[in-house]
SEVEX-537368 format. One record per residue (C-alpha): residue in one letter; x, y, z; chain. Coordinates in steps of 0.25 Angstrom, whole numbers. Layout:
% SEVEX-537368
- A; X; Y; Z; A $
...
This chain:
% SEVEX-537368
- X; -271; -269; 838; A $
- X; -276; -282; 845; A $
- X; -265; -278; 857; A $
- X; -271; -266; 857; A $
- X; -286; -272; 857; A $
- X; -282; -281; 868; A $
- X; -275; -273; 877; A $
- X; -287; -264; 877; A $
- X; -295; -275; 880; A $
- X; -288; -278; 892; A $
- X; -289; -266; 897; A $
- X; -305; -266; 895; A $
- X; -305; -279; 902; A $
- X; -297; -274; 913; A $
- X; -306; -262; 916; A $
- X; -318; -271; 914; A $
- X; -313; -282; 927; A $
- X; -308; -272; 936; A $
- X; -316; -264; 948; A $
- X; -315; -250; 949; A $
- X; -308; -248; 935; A $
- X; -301; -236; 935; A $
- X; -298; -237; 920; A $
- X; -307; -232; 908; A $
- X; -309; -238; 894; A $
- X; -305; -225; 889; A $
- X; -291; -230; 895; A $
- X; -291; -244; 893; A $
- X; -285; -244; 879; A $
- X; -275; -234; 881; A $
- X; -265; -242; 889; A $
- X; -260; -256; 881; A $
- X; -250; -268; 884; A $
- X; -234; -264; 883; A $
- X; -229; -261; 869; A $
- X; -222; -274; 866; A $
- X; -216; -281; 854; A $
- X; -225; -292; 849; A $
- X; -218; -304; 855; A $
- X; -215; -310; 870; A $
- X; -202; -305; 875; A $
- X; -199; -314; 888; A $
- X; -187; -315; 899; A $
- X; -187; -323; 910; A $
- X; -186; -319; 922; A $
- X; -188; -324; 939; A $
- X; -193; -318; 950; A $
- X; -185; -319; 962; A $
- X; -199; -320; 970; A $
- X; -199; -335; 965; A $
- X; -187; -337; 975; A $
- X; -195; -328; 985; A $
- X; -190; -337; 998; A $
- X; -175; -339; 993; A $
- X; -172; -322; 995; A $
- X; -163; -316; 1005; A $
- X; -171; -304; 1007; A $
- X; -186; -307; 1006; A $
- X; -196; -295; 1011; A $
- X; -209; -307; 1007; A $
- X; -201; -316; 1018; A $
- X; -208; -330; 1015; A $
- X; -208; -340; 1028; A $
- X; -204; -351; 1018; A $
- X; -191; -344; 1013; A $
- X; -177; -352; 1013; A $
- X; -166; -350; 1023; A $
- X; -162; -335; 1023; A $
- X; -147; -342; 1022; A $
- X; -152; -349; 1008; A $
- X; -158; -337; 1002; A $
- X; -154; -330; 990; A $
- X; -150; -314; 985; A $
- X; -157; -309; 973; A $
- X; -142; -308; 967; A $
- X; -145; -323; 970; A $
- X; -158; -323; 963; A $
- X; -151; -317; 950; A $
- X; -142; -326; 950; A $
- X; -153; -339; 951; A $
- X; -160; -330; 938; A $
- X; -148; -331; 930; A $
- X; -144; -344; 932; A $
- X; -160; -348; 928; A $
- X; -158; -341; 914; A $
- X; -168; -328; 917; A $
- X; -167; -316; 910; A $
- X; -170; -309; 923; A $
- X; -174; -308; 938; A $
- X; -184; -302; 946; A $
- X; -180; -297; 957; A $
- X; -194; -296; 968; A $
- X; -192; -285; 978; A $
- X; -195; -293; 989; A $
- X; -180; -300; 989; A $
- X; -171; -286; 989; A $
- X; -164; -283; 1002; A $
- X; -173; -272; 1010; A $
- X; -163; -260; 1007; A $
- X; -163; -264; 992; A $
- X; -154; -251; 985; A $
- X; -148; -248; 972; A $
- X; -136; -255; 974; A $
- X; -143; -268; 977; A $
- X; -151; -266; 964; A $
- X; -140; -263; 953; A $
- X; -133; -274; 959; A $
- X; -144; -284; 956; A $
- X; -143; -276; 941; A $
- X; -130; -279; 940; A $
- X; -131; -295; 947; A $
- X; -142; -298; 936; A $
- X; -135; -291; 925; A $
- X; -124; -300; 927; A $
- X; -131; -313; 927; A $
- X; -139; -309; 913; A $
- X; -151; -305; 921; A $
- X; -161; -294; 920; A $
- X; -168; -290; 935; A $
- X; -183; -291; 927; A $
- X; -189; -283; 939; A $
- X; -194; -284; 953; A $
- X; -207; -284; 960; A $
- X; -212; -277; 974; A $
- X; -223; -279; 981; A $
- X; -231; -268; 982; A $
- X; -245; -263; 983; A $
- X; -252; -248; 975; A $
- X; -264; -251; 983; A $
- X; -262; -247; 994; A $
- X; -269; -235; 1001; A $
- X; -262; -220; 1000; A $
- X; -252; -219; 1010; A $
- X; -239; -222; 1014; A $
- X; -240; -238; 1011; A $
- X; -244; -234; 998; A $
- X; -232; -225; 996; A $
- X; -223; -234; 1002; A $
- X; -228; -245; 991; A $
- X; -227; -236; 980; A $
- X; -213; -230; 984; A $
- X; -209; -246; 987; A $
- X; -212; -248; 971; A $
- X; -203; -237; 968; A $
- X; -192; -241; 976; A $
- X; -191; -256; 969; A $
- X; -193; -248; 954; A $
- X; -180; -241; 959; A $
- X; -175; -254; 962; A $
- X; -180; -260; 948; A $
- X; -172; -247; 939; A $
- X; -160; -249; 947; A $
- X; -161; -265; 945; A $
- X; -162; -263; 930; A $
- X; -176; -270; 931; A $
- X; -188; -265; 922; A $
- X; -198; -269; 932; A $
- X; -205; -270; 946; A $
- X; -217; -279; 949; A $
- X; -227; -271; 958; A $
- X; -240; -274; 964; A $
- X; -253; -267; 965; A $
- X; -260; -273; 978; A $
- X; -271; -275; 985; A $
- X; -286; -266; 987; A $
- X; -284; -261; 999; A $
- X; -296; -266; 1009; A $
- X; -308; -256; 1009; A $
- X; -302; -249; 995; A $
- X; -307; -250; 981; A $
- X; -303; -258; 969; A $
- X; -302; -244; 961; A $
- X; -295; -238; 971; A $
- X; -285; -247; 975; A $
- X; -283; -248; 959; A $
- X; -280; -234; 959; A $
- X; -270; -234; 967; A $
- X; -264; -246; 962; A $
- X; -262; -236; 949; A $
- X; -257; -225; 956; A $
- X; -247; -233; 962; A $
- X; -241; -239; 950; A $
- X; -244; -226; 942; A $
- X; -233; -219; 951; A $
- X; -223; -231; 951; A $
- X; -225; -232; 937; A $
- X; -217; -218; 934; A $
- X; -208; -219; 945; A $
- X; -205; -235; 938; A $
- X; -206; -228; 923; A $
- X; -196; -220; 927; A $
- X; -186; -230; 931; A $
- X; -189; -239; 918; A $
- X; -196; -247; 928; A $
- X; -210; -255; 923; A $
- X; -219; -260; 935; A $
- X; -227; -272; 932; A $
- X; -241; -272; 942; A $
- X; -242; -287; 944; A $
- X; -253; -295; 945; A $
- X; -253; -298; 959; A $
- X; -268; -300; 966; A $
- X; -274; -286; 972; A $
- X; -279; -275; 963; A $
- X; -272; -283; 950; A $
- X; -275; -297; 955; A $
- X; -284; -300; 941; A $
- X; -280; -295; 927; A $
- X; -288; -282; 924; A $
- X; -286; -275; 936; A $
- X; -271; -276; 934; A $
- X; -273; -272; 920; A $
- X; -282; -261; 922; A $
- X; -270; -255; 932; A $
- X; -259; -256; 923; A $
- X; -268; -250; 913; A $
- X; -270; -238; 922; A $
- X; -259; -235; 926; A $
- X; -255; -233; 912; A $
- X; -238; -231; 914; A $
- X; -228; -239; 903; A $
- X; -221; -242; 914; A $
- X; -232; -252; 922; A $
- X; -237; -265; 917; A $
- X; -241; -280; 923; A $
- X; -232; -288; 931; A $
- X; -238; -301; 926; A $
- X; -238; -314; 936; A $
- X; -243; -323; 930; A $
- X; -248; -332; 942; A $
- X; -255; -319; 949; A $
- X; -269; -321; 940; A $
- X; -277; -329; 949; A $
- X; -290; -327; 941; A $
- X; -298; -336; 932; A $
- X; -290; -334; 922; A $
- X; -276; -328; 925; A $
- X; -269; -332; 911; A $
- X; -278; -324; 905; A $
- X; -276; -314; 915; A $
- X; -262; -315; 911; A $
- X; -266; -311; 897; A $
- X; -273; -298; 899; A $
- X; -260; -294; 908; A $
- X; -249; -299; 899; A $
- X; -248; -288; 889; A $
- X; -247; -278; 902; A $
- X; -234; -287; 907; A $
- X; -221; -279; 911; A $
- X; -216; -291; 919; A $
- X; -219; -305; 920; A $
- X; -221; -315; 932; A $
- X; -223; -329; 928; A $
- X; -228; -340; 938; A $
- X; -228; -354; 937; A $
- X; -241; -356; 943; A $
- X; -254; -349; 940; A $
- X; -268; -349; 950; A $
- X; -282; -347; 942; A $
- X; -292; -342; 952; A $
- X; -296; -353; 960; A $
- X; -286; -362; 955; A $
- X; -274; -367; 962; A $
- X; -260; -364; 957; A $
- X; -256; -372; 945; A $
- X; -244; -370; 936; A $
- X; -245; -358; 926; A $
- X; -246; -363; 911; A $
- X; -232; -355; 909; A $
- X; -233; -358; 892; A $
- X; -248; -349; 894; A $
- X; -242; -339; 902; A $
- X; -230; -338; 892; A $
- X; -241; -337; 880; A $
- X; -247; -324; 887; A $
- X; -236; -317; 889; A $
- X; -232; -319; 874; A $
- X; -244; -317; 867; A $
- X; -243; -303; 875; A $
- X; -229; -301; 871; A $
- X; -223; -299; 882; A $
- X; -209; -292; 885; A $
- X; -202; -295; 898; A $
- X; -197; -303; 908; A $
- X; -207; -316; 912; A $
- X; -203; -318; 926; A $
- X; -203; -331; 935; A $
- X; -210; -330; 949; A $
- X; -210; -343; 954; A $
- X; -220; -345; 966; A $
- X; -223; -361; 965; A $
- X; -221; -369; 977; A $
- X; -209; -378; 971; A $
- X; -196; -375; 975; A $
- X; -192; -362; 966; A $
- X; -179; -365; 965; A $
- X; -182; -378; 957; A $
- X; -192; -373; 951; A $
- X; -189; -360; 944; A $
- X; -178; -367; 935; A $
- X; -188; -375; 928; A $
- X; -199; -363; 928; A $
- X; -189; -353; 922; A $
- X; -184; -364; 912; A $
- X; -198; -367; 906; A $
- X; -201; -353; 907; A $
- X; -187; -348; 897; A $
- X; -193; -360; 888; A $
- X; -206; -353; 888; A $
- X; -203; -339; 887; A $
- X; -191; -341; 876; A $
């Protein structure tokens, strides 16, 4: 009942902070948290964007990335997350050949299966914003294609983004079609066993309730909160964290976290552990390492204090 009570004042609270509301009170209490057991269930996981310069194929080229003749596969990748100790990998979009197929896929299934790995998920970068047309179309139907890519990877999850407010539109507006959008991926993911997790990634869902207020309407078992935990930059993003936390399908945690008007400063990892326990969450918590030191020096000692903390 207190679950119940909180989750309904959640929703309130997101109606409350957000402009052009297109949820009623009538509503907010009829869409609660996941069903879980009352106990965390963790696996660790990395997301090959923290070894975003170190790909062969890169569709975010970054001027800083290594030798071409030094890069690595994502056959490679999986290998680097076994050896580690992860229970998965995330595999980002934005580091698949650009004729990416079913082949390619379930031979990734089958490289992972082999090294006692789960693929956790993978992520596009995409935008339900946009205006009707055929860029929105192609966005959505861009979605659709890595949810294909997801089922015939084995994974349960695809990261999505819901953009920015076009310039002269409306907050509502552009919300309403944020909904729509993920309203027709969610059945066509549903279907497939796919969950999408909307991140919290500045635009429309750069603060808390806004992003709450989404998932909310679009109401599908199949959609929840892809929650990074260094995307917050409000006064308060821990607590940011806690309102979103019970909504989680998929966890990105960061090393370092920015209160606004603050500079970066490392993220109080025993906190962020706390919150996701005390909301009992299931699934995979998930490295994304952006800091500045060298990652691969780095992520050894950030995924060994993580198993310690998340055991």
């Amino acid at each position: 009942m207190q679950r119940r009570q909180f989750m309904q004042q959640t929703a309130l609270m997101a109606m409350a902070g957000s402009v052009g509301s297109l949820i009623t009170p009538q509503q907010a209490g009829a869409i609660e948290a996941f069903e879980r057991p009352n106990h965390a269930n963790f696996k660790l996981g990395l997301a090959a964007y923290s070894l975003r310069d170190h790909f062969q194929h890169a569709s975010h080229e970054r001027p800083q990335a290594v030798d071409p003749a030094k890069r690595i596969s994502l056959h490679d990748f999986l290998d680097y997350c076994s050896q580690l100790g992860c229970d998965g990998a995330e595999l980002t979009s934005y580091y698949f050949p650009p004729q990416t197929d079913a082949a390619l896929c379930s031979d990734l299934k089958r490289h992972a299966f082999l090294r006692g790995l789960t693929i956790s998920g993978t992520a596009v970068g995409n935008r339900f914003t946009d205006l009707p047309g055929p860029k929105r179309e192609e966005q959505i139907l861009h979605v659709k294609q890595w949810i294909d890519h997801a089922a015939q990877m084995g994974a349960p999850h695809v990261r999505v983004f819901a953009g920015d407010k076009p310039q002269g539109e409306s907050w509502k507006n552009s919300v309403a079609r944020c909904i729509e959008g993920l309203k027709q991926c969610c059945d066509y993911a549903g279907a497939r066993g796919v969950f999408l997790g909307i991140e919290n990634h500045g635009g429309i869902v750069a603060e808390a309730d806004p992003l709450l207020e989404i998932v909310q309407a679009v109401d599908s078992p199949w959609v929840g909160i892809n929650l990074d935990t260094g995307n917050f930059h409000t006064e308060d993003p821990y607590g940011d964290l806690v309102k979103c936390a019970p909504f989680a399908v998929n966890v990105q945690l960061k090393v370092e976290i920015a209160p606004r008007g603050m500079p970066k400063m490392p993220s109080d990892l025993v906190r962020l552990v706390r919150i996701l326990r005390e909301a009992n969450y299931q699934g995979f918590v998930v490295l994304e390492y952006e800091a500045a030191e060298d990652p691969w020096k780095a992520i050894p000692r950030h995924i060994r204090t993580l198993k310690a903390l998340l055991d």
